[in-house]
Biotite code that builds the C-alpha atoms (Angstrom):
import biotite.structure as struc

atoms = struc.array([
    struc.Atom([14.610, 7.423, -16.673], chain_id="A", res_id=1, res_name="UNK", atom_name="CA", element="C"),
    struc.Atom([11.072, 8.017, -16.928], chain_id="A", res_id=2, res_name="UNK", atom_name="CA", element="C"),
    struc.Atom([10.097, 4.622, -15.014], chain_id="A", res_id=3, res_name="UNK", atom_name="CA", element="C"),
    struc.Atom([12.533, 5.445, -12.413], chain_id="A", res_id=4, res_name="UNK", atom_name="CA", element="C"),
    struc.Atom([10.743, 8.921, -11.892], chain_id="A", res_id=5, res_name="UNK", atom_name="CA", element="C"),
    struc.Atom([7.835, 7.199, -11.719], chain_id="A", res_id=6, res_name="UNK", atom_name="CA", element="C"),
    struc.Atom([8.744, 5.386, -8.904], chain_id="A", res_id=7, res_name="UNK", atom_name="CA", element="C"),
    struc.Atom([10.167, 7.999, -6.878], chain_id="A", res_id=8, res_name="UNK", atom_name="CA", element="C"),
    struc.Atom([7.131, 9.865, -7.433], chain_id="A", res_id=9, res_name="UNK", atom_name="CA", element="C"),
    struc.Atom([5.042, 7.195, -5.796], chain_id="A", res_id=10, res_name="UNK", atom_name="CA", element="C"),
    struc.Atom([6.776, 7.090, -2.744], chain_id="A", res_id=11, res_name="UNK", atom_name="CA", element="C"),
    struc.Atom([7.237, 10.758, -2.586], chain_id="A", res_id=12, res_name="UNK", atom_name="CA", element="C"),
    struc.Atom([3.813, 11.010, -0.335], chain_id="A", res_id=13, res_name="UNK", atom_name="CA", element="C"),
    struc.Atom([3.801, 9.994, 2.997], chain_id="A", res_id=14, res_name="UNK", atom_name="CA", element="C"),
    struc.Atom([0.090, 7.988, 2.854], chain_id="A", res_id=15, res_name="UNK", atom_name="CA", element="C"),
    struc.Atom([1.926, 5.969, -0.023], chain_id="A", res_id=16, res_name="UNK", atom_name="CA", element="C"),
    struc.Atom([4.444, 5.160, 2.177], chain_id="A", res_id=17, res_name="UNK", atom_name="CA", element="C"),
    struc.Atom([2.193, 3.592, 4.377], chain_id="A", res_id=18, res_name="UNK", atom_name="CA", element="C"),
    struc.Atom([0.339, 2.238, 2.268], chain_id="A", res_id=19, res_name="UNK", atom_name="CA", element="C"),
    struc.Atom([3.184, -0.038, 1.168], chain_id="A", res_id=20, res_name="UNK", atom_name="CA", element="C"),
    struc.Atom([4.200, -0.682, 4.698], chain_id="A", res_id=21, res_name="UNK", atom_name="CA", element="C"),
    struc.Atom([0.380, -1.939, 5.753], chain_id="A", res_id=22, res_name="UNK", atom_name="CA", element="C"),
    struc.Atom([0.867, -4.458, 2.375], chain_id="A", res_id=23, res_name="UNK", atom_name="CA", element="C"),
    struc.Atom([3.706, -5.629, 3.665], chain_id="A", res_id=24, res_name="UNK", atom_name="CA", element="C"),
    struc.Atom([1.871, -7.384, 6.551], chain_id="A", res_id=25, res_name="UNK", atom_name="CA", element="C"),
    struc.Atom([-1.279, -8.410, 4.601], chain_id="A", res_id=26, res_name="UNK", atom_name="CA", element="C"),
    struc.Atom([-3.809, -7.945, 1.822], chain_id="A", res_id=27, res_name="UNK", atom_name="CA", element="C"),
    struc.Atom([-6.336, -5.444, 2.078], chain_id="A", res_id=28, res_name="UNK", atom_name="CA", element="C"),
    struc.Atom([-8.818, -3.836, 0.492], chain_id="A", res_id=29, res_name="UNK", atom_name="CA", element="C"),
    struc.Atom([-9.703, 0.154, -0.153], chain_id="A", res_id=30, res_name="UNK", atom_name="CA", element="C"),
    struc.Atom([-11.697, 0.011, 3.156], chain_id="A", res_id=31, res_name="UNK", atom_name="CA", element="C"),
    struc.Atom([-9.337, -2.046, 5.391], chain_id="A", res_id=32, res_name="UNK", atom_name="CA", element="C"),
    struc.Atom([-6.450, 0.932, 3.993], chain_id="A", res_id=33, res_name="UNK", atom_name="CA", element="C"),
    struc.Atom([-9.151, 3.648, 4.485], chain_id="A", res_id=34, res_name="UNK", atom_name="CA", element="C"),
    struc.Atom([-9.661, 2.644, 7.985], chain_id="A", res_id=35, res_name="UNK", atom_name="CA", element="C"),
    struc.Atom([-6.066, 2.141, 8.896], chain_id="A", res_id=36, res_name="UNK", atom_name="CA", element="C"),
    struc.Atom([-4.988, 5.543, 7.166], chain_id="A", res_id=37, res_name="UNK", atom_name="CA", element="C"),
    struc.Atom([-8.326, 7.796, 8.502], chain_id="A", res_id=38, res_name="UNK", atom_name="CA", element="C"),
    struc.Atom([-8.153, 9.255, 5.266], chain_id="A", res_id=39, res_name="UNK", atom_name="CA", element="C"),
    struc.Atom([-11.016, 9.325, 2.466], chain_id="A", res_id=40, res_name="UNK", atom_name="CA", element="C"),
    struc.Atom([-11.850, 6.176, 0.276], chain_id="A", res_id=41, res_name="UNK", atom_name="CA", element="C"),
    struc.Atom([-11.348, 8.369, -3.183], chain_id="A", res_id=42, res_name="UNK", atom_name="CA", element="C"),
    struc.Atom([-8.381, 9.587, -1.209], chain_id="A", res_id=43, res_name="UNK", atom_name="CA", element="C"),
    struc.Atom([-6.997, 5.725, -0.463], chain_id="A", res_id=44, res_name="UNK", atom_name="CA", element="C"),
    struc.Atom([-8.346, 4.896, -4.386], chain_id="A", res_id=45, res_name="UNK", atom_name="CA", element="C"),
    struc.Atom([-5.838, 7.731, -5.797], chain_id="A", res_id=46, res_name="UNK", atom_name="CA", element="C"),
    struc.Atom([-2.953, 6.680, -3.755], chain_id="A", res_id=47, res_name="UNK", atom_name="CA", element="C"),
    struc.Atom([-3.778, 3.145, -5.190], chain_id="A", res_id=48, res_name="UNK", atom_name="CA", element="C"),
    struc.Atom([-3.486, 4.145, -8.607], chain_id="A", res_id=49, res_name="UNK", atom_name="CA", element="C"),
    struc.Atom([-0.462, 5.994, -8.485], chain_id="A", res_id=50, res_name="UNK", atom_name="CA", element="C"),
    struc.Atom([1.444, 2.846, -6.623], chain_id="A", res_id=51, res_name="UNK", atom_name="CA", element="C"),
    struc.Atom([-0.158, 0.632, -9.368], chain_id="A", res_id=52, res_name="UNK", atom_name="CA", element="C"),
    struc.Atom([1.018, 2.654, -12.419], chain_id="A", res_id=53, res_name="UNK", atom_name="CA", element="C"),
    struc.Atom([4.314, 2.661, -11.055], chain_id="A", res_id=54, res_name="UNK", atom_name="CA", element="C"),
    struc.Atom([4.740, -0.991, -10.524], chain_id="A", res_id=55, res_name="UNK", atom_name="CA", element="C"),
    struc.Atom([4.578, -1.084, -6.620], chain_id="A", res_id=56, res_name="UNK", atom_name="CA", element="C"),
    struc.Atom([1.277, -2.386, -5.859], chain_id="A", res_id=57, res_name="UNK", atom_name="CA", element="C"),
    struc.Atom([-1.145, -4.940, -7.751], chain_id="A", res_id=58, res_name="UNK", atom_name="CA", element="C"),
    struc.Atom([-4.644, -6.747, -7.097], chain_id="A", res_id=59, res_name="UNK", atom_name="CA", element="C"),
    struc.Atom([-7.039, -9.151, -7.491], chain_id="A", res_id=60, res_name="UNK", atom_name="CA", element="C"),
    struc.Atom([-10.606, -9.063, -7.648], chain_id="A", res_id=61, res_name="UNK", atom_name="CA", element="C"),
    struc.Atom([-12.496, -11.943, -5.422], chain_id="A", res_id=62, res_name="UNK", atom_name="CA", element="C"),
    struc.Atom([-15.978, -11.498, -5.842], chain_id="A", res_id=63, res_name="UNK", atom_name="CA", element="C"),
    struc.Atom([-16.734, -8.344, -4.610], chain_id="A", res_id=64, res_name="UNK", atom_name="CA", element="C"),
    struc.Atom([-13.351, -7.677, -3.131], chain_id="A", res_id=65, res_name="UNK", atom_name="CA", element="C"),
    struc.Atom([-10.672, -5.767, -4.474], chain_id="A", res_id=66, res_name="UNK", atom_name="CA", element="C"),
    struc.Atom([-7.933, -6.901, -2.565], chain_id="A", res_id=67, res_name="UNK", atom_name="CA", element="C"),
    struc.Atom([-4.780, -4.833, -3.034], chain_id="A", res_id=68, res_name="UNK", atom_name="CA", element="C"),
    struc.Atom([-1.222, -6.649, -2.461], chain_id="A", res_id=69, res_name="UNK", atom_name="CA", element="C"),
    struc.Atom([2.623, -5.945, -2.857], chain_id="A", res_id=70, res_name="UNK", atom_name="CA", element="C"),
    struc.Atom([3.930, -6.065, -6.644], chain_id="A", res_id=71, res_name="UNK", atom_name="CA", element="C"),
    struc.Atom([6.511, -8.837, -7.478], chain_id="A", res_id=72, res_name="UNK", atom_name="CA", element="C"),
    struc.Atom([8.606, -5.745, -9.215], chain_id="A", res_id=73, res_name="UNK", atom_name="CA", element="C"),
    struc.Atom([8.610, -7.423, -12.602], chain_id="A", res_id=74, res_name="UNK", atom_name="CA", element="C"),
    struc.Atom([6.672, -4.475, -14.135], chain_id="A", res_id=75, res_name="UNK", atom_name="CA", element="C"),
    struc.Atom([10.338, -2.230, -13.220], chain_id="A", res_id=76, res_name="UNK", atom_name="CA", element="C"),
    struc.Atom([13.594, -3.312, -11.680], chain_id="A", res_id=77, res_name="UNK", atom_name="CA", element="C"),
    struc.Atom([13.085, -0.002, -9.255], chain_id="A", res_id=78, res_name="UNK", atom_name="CA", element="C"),
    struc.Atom([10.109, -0.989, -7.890], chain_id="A", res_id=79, res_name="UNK", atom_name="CA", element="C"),
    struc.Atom([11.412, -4.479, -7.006], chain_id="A", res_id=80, res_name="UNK", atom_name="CA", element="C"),
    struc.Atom([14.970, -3.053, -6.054], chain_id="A", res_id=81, res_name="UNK", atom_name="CA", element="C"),
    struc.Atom([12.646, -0.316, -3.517], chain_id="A", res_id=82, res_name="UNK", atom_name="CA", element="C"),
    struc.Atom([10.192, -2.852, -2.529], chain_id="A", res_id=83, res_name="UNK", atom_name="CA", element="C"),
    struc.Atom([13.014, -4.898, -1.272], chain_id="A", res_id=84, res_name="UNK", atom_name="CA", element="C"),
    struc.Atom([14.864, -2.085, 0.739], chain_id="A", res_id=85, res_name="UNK", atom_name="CA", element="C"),
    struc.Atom([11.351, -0.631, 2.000], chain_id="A", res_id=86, res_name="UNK", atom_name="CA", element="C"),
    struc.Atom([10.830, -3.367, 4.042], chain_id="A", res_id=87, res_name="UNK", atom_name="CA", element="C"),
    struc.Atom([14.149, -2.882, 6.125], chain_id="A", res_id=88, res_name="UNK", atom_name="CA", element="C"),
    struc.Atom([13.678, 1.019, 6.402], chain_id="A", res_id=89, res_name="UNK", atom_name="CA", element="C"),
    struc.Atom([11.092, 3.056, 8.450], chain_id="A", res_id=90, res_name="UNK", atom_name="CA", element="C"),
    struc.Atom([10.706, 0.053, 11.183], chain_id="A", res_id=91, res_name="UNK", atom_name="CA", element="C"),
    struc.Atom([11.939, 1.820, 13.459], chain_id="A", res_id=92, res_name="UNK", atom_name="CA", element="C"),
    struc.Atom([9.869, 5.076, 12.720], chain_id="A", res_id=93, res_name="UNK", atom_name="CA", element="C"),
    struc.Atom([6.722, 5.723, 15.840], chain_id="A", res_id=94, res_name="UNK", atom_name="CA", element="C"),
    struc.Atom([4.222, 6.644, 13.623], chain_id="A", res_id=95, res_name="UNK", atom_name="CA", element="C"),
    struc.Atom([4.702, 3.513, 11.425], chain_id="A", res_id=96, res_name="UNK", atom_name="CA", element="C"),
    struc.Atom([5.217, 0.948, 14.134], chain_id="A", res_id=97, res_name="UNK", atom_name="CA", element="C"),
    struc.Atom([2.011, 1.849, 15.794], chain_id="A", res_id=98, res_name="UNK", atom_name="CA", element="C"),
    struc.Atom([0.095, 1.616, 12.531], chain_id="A", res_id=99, res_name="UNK", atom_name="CA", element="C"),
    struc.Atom([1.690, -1.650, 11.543], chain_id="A", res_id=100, res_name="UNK", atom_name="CA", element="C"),
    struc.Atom([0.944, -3.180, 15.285], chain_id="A", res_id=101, res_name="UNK", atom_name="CA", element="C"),
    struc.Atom([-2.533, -2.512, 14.332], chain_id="A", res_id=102, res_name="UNK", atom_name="CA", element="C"),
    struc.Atom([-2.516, -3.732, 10.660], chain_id="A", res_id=103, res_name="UNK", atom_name="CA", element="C"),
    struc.Atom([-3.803, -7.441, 11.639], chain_id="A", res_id=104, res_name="UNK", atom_name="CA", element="C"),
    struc.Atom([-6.223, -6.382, 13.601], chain_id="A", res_id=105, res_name="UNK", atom_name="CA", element="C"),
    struc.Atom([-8.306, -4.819, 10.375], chain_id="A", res_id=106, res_name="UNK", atom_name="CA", element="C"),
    struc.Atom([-11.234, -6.505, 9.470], chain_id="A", res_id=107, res_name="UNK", atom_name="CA", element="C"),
    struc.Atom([-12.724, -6.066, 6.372], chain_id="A", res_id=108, res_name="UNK", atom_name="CA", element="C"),
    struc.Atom([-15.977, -7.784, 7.165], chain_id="A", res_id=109, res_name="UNK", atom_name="CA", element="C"),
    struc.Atom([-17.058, -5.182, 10.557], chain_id="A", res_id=110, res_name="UNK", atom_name="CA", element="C"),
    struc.Atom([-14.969, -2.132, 8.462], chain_id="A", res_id=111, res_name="UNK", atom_name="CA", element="C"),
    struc.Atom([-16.846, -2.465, 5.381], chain_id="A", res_id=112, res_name="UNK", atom_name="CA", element="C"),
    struc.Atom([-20.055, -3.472, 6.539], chain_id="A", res_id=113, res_name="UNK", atom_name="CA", element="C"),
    struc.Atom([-23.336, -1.180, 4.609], chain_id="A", res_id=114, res_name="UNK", atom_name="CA", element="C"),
])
Protein backbone atom coordinates (compact mmCIF):
# COMPACT_ATOMS: atom_id res chain seq x y z
CA UNK A 1 0.00 0.00 0.00
CA UNK A 2 2.77 2.17 0.73
CA UNK A 3 3.83 2.56 -3.13
CA UNK A 4 0.33 3.25 -3.96
CA UNK A 5 0.32 6.18 -1.32
CA UNK A 6 3.19 7.26 -2.77
CA UNK A 7 1.74 7.84 -5.87
CA UNK A 8 -1.28 9.52 -4.87
CA UNK A 9 0.79 11.75 -2.94
CA UNK A 10 2.62 12.92 -6.01
CA UNK A 11 -0.20 13.93 -7.84
CA UNK A 12 -1.92 15.37 -4.90
CA UNK A 13 -0.31 19.02 -5.86
CA UNK A 14 -1.54 20.85 -8.56
CA UNK A 15 2.22 22.06 -10.05
CA UNK A 16 2.81 18.14 -10.16
CA UNK A 17 0.01 17.80 -12.13
CA UNK A 18 1.32 19.93 -14.60
CA UNK A 19 4.29 18.99 -14.50
CA UNK A 20 3.31 15.57 -15.84
CA UNK A 21 1.03 17.09 -18.38
CA UNK A 22 4.04 19.51 -19.91
CA UNK A 23 6.14 15.82 -20.12
CA UNK A 24 3.63 14.51 -21.89
CA UNK A 25 4.35 16.78 -24.91
CA UNK A 26 8.18 16.86 -24.59
CA UNK A 27 11.38 16.67 -22.58
CA UNK A 28 12.44 19.43 -20.58
CA UNK A 29 14.64 20.52 -18.30
CA UNK A 30 14.28 22.35 -14.61
CA UNK A 31 14.36 25.71 -16.52
CA UNK A 32 12.10 24.94 -19.54
CA UNK A 33 9.40 23.59 -16.36
CA UNK A 34 10.41 26.71 -14.31
CA UNK A 35 9.50 28.94 -17.09
CA UNK A 36 6.34 27.22 -18.11
CA UNK A 37 5.11 26.91 -14.35
CA UNK A 38 6.39 30.77 -13.14
CA UNK A 39 7.29 29.11 -10.13
CA UNK A 40 10.91 28.92 -8.43
CA UNK A 41 13.72 26.55 -9.80
CA UNK A 42 14.20 24.86 -6.06
CA UNK A 43 10.44 24.99 -6.23
CA UNK A 44 10.31 22.99 -9.89
CA UNK A 45 13.56 20.76 -8.35
CA UNK A 46 11.22 19.56 -5.28
CA UNK A 47 8.28 18.79 -7.36
CA UNK A 48 10.86 16.75 -9.47
CA UNK A 49 11.91 14.70 -6.74
CA UNK A 50 8.76 13.81 -5.36
CA UNK A 51 7.43 12.57 -9.06
CA UNK A 52 10.80 10.68 -9.32
CA UNK A 53 10.60 8.80 -5.97
CA UNK A 54 7.29 7.79 -6.81
CA UNK A 55 7.96 6.30 -10.15
CA UNK A 56 6.26 9.01 -12.40
CA UNK A 57 9.01 10.90 -13.82
CA UNK A 58 12.76 9.92 -14.82
CA UNK A 59 15.90 11.63 -16.59
CA UNK A 60 18.85 11.72 -18.30
CA UNK A 61 21.78 13.76 -18.04
CA UNK A 62 23.24 15.12 -21.62
CA UNK A 63 26.10 17.08 -20.93
CA UNK A 64 25.03 19.74 -18.98
CA UNK A 65 21.36 19.05 -19.34
CA UNK A 66 19.18 17.39 -17.08
CA UNK A 67 16.45 16.58 -19.16
CA UNK A 68 13.41 15.31 -17.26
CA UNK A 69 10.89 12.81 -19.18
CA UNK A 70 7.73 10.58 -18.48
CA UNK A 71 8.52 7.19 -16.50
CA UNK A 72 7.79 3.89 -18.40
CA UNK A 73 5.86 2.83 -14.92
CA UNK A 74 8.05 -0.21 -14.43
CA UNK A 75 9.33 1.18 -11.07
CA UNK A 76 5.15 0.63 -9.82
CA UNK A 77 2.16 -0.72 -11.66
CA UNK A 78 0.27 2.68 -10.26
CA UNK A 79 2.36 4.93 -11.76
CA UNK A 80 2.10 3.23 -15.18
CA UNK A 81 -1.72 2.41 -14.62
CA UNK A 82 -2.00 6.70 -13.71
CA UNK A 83 0.39 7.70 -16.30
CA UNK A 84 -1.78 6.00 -18.77
CA UNK A 85 -5.21 7.51 -17.61
CA UNK A 86 -3.48 11.07 -17.02
CA UNK A 87 -3.08 11.56 -20.41
CA UNK A 88 -6.93 11.23 -21.26
CA UNK A 89 -8.03 13.41 -18.17
CA UNK A 90 -7.63 17.22 -17.55
CA UNK A 91 -7.58 17.98 -21.56
CA UNK A 92 -10.27 19.58 -21.40
CA UNK A 93 -9.37 21.72 -18.23
CA UNK A 94 -8.54 25.98 -19.35
CA UNK A 95 -5.79 26.35 -17.28
CA UNK A 96 -4.04 23.20 -18.67
CA UNK A 97 -4.86 23.61 -22.32
CA UNK A 98 -3.37 27.02 -22.41
CA UNK A 99 -0.19 25.83 -20.73
CA UNK A 100 0.12 22.79 -22.93
CA UNK A 101 -0.53 25.10 -26.27
CA UNK A 102 2.50 26.80 -25.09
CA UNK A 103 4.66 23.76 -24.06
CA UNK A 104 6.52 23.55 -27.64
CA UNK A 105 7.18 26.78 -27.80
CA UNK A 106 9.85 26.50 -24.64
CA UNK A 107 13.24 26.87 -25.46
CA UNK A 108 15.76 25.84 -23.33
CA UNK A 109 18.61 27.54 -25.11
CA UNK A 110 16.96 31.62 -24.82
CA UNK A 111 15.22 30.30 -21.17
CA UNK A 112 18.32 29.17 -19.68
CA UNK A 113 20.71 31.40 -21.08
CA UNK A 114 23.48 33.03 -18.01
Amino acid sequence: MKTFVKVMKALSDPNRVKIVKLLQQKMMCVCELRAALKISQPSVSKHLKILEEAGLVDYQKDGLWVNYYLSDGHHSPYAASLLGNIKHWLNNDPDLADLMKQAPFFNREEICKP
